[in-house]
DOGU-507563 format. One line per field, with one value per residue: residue number from 0; residue in three letters; x, y, z of N, C-alpha, C in turn. Coordinates in nm, 3 decimals. Layout:
i	(NUM, ...)
aa	(ALA, ...)
n.u	(X, ...)
n.v	(Y, ...)
n.w	(Z, ...)
ca.u	(X, ...)
ca.v	(Y, ...)
ca.w	(Z, ...)
c.u	(X, ...)
c.v	(Y, ...)
c.w	(Z, ...)
This chain:
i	(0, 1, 2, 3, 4, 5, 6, 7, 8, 9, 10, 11, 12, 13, 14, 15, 16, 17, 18, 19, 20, 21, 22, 23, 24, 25, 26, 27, 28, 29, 30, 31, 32, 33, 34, 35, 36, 37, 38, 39, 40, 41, 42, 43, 44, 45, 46, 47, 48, 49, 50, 51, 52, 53, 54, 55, 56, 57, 58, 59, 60, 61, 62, 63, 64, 65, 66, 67, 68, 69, 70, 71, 72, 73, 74, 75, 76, 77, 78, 79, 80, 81, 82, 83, 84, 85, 86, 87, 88, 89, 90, 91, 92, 93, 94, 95, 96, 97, 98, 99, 100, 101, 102, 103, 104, 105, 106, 107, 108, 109, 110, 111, 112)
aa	(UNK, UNK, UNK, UNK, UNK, UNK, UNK, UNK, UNK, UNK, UNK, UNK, UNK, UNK, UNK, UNK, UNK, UNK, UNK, UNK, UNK, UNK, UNK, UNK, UNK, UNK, UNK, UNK, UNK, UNK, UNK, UNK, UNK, UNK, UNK, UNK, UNK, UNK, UNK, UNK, UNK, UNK, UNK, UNK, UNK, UNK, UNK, UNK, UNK, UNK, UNK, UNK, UNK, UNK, UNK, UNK, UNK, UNK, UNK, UNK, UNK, UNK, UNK, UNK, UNK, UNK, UNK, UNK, UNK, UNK, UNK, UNK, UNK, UNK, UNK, UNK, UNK, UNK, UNK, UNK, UNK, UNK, UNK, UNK, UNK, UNK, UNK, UNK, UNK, UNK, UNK, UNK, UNK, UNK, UNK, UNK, UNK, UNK, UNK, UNK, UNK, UNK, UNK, UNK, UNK, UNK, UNK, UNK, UNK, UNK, UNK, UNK, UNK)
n.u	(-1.707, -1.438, -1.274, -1.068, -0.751, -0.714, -0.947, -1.090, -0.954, -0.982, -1.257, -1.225, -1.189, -1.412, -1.614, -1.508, -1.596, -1.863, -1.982, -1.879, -2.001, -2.233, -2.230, -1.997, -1.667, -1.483, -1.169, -1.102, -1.412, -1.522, -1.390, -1.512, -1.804, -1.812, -1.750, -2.020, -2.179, -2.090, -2.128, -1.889, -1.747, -1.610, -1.270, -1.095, -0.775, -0.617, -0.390, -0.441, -0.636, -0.535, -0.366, -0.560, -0.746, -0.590, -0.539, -0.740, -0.840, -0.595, -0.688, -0.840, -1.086, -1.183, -1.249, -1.040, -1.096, -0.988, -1.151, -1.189, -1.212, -1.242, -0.998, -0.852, -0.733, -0.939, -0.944, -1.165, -1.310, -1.469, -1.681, -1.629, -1.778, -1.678, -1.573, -1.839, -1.902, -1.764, -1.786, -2.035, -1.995, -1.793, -1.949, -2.145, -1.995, -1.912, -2.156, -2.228, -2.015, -2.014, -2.273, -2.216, -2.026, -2.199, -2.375, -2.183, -2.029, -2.297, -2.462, -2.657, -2.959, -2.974, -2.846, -2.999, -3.106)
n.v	(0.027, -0.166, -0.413, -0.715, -0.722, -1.031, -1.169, -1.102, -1.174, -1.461, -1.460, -1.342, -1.382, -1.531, -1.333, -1.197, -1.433, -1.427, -1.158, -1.133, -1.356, -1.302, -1.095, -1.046, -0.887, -0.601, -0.510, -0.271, -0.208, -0.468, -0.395, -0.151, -0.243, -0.444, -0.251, -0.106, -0.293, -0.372, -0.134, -0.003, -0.149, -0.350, -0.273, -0.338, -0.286, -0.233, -0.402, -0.625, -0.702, -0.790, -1.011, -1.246, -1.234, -1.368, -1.597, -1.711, -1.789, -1.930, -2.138, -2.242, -2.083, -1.898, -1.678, -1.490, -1.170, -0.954, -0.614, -0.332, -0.070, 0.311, 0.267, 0.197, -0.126, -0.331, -0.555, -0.857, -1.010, -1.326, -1.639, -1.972, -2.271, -2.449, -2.266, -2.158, -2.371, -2.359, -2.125, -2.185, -2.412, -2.273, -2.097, -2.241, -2.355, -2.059, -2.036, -2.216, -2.170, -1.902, -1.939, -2.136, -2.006, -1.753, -1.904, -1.959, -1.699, -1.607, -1.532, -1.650, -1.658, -1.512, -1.651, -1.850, -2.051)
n.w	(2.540, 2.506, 2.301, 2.376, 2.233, 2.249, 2.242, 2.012, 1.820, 1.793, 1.628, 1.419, 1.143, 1.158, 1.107, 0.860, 0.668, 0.739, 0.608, 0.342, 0.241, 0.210, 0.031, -0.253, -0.205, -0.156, 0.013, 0.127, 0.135, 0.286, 0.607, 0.652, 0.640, 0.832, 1.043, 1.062, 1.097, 1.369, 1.500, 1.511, 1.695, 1.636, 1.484, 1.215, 1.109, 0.817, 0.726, 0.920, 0.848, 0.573, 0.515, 0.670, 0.471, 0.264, 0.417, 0.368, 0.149, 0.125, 0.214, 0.063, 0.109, -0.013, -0.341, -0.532, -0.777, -0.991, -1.073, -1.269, -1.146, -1.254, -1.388, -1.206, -1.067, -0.866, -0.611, -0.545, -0.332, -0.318, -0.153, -0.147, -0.224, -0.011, 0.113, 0.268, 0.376, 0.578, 0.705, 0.825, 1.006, 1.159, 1.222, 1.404, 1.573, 1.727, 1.806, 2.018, 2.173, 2.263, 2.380, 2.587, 2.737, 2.841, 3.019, 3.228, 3.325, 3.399, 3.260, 3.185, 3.127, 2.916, 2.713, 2.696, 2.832)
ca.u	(-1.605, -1.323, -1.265, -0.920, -0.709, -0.668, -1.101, -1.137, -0.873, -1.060, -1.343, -1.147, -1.246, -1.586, -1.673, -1.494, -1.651, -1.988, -2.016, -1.824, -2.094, -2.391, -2.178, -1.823, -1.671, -1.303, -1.089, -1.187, -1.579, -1.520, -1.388, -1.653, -1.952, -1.797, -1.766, -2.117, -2.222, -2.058, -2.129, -1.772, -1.680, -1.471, -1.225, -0.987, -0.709, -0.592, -0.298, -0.484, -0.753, -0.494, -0.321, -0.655, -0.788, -0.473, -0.504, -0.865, -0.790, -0.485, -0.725, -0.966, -1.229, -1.204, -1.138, -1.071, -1.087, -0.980, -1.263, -1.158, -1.266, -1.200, -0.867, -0.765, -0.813, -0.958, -0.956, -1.309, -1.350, -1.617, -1.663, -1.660, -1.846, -1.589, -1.601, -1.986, -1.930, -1.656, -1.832, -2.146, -1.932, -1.779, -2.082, -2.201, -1.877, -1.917, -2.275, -2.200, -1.901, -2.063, -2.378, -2.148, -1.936, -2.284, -2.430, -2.076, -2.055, -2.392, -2.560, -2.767, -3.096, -2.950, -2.788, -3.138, -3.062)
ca.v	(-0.065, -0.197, -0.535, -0.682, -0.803, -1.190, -1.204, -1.027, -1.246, -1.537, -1.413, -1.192, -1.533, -1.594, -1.196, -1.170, -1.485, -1.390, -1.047, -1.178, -1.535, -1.209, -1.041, -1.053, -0.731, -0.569, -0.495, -0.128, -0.231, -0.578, -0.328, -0.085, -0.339, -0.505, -0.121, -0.031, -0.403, -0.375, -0.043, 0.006, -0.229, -0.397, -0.175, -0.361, -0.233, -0.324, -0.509, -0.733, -0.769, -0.866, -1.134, -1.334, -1.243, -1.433, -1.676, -1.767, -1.749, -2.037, -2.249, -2.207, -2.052, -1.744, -1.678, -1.334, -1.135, -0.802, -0.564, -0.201, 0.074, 0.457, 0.290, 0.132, -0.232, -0.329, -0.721, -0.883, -1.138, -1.443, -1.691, -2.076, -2.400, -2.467, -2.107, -2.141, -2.472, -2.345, -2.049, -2.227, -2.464, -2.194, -1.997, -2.317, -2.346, -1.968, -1.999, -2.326, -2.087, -1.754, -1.938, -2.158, -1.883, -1.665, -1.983, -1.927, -1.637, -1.549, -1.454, -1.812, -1.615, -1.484, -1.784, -1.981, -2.186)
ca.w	(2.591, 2.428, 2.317, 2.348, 2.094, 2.220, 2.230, 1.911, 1.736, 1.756, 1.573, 1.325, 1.004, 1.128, 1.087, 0.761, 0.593, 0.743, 0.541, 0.262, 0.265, 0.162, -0.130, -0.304, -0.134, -0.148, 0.163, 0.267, 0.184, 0.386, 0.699, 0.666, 0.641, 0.999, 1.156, 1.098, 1.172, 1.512, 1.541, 1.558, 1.841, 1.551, 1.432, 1.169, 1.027, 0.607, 0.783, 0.972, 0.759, 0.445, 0.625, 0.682, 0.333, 0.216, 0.414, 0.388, 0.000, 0.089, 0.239, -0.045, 0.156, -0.051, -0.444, -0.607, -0.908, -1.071, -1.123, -1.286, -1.112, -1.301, -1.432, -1.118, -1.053, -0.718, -0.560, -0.511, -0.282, -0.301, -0.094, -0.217, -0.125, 0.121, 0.270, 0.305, 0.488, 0.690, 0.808, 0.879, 1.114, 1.255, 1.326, 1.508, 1.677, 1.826, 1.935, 2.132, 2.255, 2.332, 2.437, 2.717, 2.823, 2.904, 3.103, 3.332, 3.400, 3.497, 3.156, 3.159, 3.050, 2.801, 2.645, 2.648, 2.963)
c.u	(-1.528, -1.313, -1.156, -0.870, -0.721, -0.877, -1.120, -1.084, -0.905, -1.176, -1.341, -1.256, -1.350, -1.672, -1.662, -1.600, -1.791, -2.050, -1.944, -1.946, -2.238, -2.341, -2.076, -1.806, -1.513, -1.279, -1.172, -1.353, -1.639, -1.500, -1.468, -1.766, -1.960, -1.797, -1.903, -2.176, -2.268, -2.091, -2.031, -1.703, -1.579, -1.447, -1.099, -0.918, -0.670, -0.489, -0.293, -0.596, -0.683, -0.460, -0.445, -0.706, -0.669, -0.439, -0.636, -0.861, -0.706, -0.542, -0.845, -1.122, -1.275, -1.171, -1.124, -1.035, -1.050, -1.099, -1.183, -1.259, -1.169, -1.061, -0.744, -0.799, -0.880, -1.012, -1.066, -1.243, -1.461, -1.605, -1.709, -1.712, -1.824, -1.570, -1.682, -1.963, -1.861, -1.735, -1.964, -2.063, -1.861, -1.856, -2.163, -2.157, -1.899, -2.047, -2.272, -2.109, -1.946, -2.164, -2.279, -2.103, -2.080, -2.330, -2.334, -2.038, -2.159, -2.476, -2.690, -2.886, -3.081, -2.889, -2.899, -3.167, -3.201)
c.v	(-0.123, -0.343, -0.565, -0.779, -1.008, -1.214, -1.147, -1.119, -1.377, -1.554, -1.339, -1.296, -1.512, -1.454, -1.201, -1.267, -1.443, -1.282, -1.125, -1.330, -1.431, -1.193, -1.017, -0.871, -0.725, -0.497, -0.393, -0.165, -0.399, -0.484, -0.262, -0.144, -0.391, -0.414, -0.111, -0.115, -0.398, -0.277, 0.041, -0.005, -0.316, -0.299, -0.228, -0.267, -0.336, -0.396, -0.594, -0.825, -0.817, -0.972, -1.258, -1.349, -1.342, -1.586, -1.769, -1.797, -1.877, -2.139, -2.295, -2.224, -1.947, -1.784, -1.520, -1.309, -1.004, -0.713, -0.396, -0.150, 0.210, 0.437, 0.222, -0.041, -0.266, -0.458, -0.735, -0.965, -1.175, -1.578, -1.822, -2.161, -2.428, -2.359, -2.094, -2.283, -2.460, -2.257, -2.098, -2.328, -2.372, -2.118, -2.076, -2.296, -2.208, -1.974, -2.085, -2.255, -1.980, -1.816, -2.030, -2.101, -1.781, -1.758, -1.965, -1.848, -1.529, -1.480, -1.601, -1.755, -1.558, -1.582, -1.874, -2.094, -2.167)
c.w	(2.473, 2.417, 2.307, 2.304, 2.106, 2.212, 2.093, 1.825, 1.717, 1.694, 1.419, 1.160, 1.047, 1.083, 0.929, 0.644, 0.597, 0.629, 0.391, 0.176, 0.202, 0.030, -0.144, -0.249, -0.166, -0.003, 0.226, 0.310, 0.304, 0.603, 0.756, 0.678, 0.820, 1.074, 1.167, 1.169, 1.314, 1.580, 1.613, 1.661, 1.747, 1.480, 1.356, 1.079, 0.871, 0.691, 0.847, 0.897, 0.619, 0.471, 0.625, 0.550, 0.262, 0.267, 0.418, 0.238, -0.015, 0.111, 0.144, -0.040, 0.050, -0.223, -0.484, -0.738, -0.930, -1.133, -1.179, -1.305, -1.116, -1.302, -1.360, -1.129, -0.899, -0.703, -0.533, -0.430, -0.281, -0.208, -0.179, -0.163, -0.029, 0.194, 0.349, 0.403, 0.622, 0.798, 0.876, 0.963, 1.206, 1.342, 1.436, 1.597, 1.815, 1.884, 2.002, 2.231, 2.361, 2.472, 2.613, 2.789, 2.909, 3.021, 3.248, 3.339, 3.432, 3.454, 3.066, 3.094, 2.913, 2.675, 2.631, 2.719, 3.067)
């Protein structure tokens, strides 16, 4: 099944910081980490996924660095004090979310109710 874009898009930050909150990662290996995660029920593209990197970065959840690899350079991301607090409020935020939404419609055992 498919998930669709306006449910996915609320989630898009709390995924990225999550994987990002283990180990400094660059774009494609940030994408790939959330496919196998999901088991490719998230499927971002670099153009959605730069956008947030940029702007998680403005709010200075994020910082990055230049690493050269075989000549090229290639962007790290790390996550900062304020990333780690963000995503740990967010991750509250969605299990108060998920776990309410299962209680209505009709996934109460599964939510812990």
């Amino acid at each position: 099944m498919k998930i669709g874009k306006e449910l996915a898009k609320g989630s898009t930050e709390l995924l990225v910081l999550s994987v990002i909150s283990e180990e400094d990662m660059y774009g494609y290996q940030i994408i790939k980490t959330i496919e196998k995660r999901s088991e490719d029920v998230f499927k971002m593209k670099e153009g959605t996924l730069y956008p947030i990197l940029h702007n998680l970065e403005s709010k200075g959840y994020l910082s990055s660095y230049l690493v050269d690899v075989s000549g090229r350079s290639r962007k790290y991301y790390k996550i900062t004090d304020k990333g780690l607090k963000q995503f740990e409020e967010k991750k509250e935020e969605w299990n108060l979310y998920s776990s309410s939404v299962l209680k209505v419609i009709g996934g109460a055992e599964l939510a812990g109710a």
